[in-house]
Structure formats: C-alpha cells, structure tokens
N, CA, C and O atoms as a DFTB+ gen file, in Angstrom:
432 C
 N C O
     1  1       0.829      -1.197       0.000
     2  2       0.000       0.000       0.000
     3  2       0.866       1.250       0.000
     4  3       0.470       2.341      -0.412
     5  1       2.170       0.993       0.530
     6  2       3.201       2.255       0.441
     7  2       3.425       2.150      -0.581
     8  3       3.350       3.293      -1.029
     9  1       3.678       1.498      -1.349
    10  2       4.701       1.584      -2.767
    11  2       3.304       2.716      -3.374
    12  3       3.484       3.924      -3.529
    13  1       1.931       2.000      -3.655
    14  2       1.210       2.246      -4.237
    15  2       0.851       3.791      -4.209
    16  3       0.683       4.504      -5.198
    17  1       0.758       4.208      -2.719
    18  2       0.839       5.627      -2.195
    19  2       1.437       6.471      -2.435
    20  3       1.012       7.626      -2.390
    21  1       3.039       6.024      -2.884
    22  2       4.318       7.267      -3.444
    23  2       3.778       6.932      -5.031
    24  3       3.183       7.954      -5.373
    25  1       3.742       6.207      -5.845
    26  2       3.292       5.807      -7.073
    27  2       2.022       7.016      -7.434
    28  3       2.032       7.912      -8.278
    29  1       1.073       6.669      -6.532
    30  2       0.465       7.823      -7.136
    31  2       0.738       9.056      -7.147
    32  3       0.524       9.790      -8.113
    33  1       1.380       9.509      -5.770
    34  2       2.076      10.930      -5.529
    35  2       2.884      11.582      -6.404
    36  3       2.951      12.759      -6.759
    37  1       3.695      10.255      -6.782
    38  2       4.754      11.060      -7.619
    39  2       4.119      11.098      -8.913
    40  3       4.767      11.691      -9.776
    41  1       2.686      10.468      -9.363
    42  2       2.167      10.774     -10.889
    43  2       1.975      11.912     -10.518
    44  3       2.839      12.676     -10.947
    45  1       1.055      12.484      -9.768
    46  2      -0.088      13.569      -9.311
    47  2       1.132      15.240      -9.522
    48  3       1.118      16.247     -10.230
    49  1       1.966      14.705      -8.506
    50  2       2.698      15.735      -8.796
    51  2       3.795      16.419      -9.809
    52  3       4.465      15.704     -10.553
    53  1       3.983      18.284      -9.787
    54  2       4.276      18.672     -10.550
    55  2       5.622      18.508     -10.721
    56  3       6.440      18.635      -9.809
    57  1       6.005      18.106     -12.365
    58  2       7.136      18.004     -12.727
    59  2       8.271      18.672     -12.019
    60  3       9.261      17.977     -11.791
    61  1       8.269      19.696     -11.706
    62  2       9.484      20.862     -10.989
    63  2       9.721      19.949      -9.679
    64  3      10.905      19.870      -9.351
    65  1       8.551      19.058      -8.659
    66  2       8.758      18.749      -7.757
    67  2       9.743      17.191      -7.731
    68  3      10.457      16.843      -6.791
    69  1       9.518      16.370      -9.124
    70  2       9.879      15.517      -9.274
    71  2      11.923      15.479      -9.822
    72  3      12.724      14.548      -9.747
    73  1      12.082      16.713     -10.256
    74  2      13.184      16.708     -10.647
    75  2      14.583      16.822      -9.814
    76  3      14.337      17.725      -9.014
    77  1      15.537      16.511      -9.646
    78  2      16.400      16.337      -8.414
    79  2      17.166      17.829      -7.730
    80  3      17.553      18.617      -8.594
    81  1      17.286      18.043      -6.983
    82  2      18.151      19.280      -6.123
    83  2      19.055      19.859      -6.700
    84  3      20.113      19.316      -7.016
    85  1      18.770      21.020      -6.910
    86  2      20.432      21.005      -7.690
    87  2      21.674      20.488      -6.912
    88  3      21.706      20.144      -5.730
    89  1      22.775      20.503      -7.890
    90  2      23.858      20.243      -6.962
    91  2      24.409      21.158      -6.480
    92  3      24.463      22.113      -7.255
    93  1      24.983      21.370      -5.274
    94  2      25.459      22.233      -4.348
    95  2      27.165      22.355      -3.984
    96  3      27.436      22.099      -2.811
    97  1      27.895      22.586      -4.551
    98  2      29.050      22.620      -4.363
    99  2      30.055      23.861      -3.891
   100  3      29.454      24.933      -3.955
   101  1      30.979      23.949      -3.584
   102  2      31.990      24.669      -3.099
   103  2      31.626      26.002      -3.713
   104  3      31.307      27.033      -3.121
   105  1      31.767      25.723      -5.400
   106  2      31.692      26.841      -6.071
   107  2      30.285      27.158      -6.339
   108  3      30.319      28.091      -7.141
   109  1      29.397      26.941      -6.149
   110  2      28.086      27.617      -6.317
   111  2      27.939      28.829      -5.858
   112  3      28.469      29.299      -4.851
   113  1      27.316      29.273      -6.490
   114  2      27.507      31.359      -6.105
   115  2      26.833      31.141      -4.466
   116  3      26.131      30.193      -4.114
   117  1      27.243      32.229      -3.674
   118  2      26.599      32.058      -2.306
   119  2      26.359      33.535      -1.839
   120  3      26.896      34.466      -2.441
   121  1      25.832      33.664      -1.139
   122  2      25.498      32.572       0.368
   123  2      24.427      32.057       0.326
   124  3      23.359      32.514      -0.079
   125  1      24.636      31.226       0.683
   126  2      23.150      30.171       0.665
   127  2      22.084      30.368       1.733
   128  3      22.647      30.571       2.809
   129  1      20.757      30.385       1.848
   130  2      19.743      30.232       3.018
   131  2      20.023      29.104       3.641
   132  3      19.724      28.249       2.806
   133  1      20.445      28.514       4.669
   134  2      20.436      27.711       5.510
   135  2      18.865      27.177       5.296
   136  3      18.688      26.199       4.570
   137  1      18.053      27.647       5.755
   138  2      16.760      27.159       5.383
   139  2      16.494      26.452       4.187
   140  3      15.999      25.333       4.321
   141  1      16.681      26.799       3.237
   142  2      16.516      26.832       1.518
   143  2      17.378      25.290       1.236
   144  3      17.112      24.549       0.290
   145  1      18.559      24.985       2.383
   146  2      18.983      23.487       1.763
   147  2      18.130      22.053       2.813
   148  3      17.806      21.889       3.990
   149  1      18.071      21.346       1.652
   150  2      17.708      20.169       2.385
   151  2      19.198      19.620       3.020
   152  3      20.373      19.797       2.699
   153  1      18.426      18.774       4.214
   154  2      20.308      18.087       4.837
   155  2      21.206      17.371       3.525
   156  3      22.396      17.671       3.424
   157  1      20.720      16.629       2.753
   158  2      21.310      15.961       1.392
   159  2      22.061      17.341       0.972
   160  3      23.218      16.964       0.786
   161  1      22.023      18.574       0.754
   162  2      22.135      19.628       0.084
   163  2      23.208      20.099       0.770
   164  3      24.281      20.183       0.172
   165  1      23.106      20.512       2.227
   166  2      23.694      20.609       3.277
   167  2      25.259      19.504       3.186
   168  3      26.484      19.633       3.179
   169  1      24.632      18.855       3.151
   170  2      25.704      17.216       2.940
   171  2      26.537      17.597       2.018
   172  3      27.726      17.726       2.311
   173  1      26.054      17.867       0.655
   174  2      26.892      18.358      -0.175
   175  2      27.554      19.021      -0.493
   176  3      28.526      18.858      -1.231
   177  1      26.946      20.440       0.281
   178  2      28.172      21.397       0.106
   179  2      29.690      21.299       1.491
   180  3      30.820      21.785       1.515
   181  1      29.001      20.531       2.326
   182  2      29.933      20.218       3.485
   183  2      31.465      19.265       2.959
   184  3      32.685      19.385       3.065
   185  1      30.340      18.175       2.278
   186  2      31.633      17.543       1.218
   187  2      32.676      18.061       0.332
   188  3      33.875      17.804       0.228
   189  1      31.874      18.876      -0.289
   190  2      32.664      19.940      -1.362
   191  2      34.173      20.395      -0.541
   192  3      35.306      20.149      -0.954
   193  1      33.754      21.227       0.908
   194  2      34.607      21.570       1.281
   195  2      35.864      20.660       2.103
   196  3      36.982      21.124       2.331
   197  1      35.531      19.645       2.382
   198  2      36.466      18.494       2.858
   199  2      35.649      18.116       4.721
   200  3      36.271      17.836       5.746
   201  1      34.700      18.207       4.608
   202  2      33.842      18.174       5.542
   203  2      33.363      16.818       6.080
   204  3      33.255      16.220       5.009
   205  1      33.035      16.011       6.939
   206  2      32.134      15.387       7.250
   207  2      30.769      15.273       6.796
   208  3      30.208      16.332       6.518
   209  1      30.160      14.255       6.674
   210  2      28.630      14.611       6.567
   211  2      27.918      14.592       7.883
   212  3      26.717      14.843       7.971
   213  1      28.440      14.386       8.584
   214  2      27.800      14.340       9.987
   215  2      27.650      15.444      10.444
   216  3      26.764      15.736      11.247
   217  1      28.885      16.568       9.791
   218  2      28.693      18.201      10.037
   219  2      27.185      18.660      10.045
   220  3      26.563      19.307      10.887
   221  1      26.721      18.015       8.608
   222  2      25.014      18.473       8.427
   223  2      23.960      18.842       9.491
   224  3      23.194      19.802       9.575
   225  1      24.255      17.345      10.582
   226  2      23.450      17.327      11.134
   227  2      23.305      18.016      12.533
   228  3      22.424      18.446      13.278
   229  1      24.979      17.848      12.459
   230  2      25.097      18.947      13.490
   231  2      24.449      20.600      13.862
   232  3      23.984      21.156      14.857
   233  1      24.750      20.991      12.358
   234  2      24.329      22.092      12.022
   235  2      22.807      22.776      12.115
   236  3      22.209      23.776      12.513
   237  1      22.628      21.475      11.441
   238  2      20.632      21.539      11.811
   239  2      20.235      21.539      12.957
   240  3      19.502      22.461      13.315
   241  1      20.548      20.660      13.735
   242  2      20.544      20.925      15.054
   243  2      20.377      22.283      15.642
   244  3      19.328      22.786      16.044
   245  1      21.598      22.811      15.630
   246  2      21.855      23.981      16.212
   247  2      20.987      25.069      15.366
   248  3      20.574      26.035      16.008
   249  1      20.765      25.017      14.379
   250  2      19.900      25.718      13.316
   251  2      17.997      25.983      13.795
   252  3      17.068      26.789      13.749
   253  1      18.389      24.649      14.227
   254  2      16.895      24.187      14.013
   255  2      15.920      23.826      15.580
   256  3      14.689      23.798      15.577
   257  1      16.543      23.645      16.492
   258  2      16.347      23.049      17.404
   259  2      17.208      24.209      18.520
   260  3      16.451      24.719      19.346
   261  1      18.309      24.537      18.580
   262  2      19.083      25.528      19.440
   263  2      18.529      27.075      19.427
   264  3      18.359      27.908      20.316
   265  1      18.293      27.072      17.772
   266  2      17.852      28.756      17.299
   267  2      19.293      29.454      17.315
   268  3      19.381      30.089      18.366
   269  1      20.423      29.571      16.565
   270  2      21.519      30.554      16.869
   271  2      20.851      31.061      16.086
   272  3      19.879      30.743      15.401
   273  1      21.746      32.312      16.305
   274  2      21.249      33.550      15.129
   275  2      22.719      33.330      14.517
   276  3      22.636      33.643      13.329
   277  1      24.343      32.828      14.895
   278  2      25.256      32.738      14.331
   279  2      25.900      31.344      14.168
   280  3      25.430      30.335      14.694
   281  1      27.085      31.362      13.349
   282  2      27.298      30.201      13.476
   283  2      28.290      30.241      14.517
   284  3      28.518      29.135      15.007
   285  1      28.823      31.025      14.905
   286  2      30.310      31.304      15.997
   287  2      29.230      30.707      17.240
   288  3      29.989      30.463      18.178
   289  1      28.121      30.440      17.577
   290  2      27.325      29.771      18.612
   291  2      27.698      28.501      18.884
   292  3      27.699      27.879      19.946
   293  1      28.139      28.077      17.354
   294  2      28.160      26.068      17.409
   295  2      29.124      25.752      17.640
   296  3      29.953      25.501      16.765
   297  1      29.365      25.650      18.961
   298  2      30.636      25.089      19.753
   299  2      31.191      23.995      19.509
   300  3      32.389      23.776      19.692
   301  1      30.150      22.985      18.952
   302  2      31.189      21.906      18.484
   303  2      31.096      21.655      17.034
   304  3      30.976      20.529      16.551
   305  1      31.153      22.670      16.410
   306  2      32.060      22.734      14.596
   307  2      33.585      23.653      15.115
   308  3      33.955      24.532      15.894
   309  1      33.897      23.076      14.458
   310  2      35.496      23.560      14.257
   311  2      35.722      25.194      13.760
   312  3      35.067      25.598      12.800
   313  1      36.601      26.032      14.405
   314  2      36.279      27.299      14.341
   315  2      36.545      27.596      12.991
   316  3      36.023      28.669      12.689
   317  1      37.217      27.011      11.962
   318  2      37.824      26.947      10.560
   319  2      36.336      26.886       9.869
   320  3      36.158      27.680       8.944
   321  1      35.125      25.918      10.271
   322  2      34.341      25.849       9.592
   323  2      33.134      26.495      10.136
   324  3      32.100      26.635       9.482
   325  1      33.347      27.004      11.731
   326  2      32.516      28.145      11.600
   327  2      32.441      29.631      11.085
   328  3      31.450      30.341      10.916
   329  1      33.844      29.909      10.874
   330  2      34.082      30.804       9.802
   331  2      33.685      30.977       8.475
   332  3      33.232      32.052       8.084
   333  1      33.856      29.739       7.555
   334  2      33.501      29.618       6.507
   335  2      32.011      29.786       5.962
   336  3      31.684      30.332       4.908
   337  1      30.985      29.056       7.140
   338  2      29.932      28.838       7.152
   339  2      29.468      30.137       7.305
   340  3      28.520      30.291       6.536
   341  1      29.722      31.236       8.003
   342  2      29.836      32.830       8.352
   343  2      29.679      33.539       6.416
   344  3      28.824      34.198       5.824
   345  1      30.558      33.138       6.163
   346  2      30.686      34.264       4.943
   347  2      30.274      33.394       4.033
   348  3      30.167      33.950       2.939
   349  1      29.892      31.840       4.001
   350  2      28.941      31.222       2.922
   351  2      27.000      30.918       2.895
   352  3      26.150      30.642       2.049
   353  1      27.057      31.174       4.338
   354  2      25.475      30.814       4.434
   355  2      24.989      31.858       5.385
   356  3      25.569      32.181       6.422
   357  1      23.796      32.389       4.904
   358  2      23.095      33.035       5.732
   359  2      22.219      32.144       6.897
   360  3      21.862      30.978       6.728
   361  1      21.960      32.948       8.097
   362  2      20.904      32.158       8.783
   363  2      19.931      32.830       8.228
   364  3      19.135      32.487       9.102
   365  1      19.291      33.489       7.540
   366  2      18.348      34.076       7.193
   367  2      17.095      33.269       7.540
   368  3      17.038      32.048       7.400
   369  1      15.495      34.484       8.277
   370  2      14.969      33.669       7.939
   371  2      13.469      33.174       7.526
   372  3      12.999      34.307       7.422
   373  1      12.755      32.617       7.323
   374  2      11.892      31.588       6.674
   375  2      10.849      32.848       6.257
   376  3      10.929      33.834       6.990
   377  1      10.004      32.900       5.293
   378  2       9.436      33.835       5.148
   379  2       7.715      33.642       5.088
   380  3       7.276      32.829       4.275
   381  1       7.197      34.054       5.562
   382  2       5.496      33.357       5.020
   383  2       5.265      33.724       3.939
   384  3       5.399      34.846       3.450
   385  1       4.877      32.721       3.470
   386  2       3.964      32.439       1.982
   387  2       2.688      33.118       1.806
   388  3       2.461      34.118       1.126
   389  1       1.686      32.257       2.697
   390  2       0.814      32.247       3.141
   391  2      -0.050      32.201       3.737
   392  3      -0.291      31.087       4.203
   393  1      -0.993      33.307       4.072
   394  2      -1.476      33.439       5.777
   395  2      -2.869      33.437       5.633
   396  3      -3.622      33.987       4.830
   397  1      -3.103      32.448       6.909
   398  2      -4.647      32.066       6.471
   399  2      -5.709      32.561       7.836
   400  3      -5.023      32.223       8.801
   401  1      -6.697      33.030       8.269
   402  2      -7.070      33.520       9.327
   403  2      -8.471      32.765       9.220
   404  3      -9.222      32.955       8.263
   405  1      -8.778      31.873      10.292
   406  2     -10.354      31.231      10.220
   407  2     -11.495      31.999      11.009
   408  3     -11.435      32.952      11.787
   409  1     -12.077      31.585      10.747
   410  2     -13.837      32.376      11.473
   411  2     -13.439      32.690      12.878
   412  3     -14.005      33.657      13.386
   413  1     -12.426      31.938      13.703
   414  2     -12.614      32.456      14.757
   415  2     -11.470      32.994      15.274
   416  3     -11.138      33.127      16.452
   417  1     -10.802      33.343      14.084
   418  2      -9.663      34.439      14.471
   419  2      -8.453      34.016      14.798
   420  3      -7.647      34.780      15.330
   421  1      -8.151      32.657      14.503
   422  2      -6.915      32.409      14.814
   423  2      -5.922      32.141      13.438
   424  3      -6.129      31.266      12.597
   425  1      -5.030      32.918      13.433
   426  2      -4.043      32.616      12.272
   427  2      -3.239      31.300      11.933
   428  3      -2.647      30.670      12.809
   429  1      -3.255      30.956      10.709
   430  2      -2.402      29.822      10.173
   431  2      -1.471      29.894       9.399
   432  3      -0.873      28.874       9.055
C-alpha cells in the first residue's frame, strides 16, 4: 500500500517537484539560506569543502532546534568551519507564503 501511495504521488505531482536538487558545491555562487537546503544539500556542500557529513546534522541541530542567530554559537564545529559557514550561508529567515485567518480568528 506504500509503494502504491508514493506511485500515485509522484504521478499527481508537478514536474518541478519531481526533478532532483540542484547540486550544491563549493563553487556555487553564495550565500546560501540555511533554510533553503535540504540536509542531502547541506551534505553536499559540506563535502565539497572536505567536511564530514555528519557536520550536516550537526548544524541543523543547532539551526533548528538551538535557534543561533550565528554560526560562531556552534561550539562543536570547528572554528575553521565556523568561519567559513559565516561568509557562505546566511541564517536568514523563513518567510510566510501564506497566511490564512479562520472564522474564529486564529491565524495559520
């Protein structure tokens, strides 16, 4: 019933969604939204630079779950790659799309 479930999903949905991430490398123009990469994405540009992939998750973490506003916060990345991460990725962040307000006044 799973197979069958992504099978239809992935008919239903739009081509743009089906096509793969770009690739993310060293040299890709930057700075990147921290938000804007998936961890795979994340992964990749970490590789690029001679990184761990485990860096990723670290990062998210602290991103995602800690709230820094910097990366000089993440005490356990290496100060070499909290630097880098400084002048390649923004924390910038998330923006609403779309805001929805129901009958009884509470926003979504």
């Amino acid at each position: 019933a799973m197979r069958l479930c992504a099978s239809v999903l992935r008919h239903q949905a739009p081509k743009q969604l089906l096509q793969p991430p770009p690739t993310i490398t060293a040299s890709t123009p930057t700075p990147f939204n921290v938000h804007a990469l998936s961890k795979e994405e994340l992964e990749q540009l970490l590789l690029s630079w001679g990184e761990k992939r485990y860096r990723a998750k670290q990062i998210q973490n602290w991103v995602y779950h800690v709230g820094v506003t910097s990366f000089d916060e993440c005490s356990n990345l290496p100060k070499v790659l909290r630097a880098r991460l400084s002048e390649s990725v923004s924390l910038g962040s998330l923006a609403v799309e779309h805001e929805q307000v129901s009958r009884d006044g509470t926003t979504k």
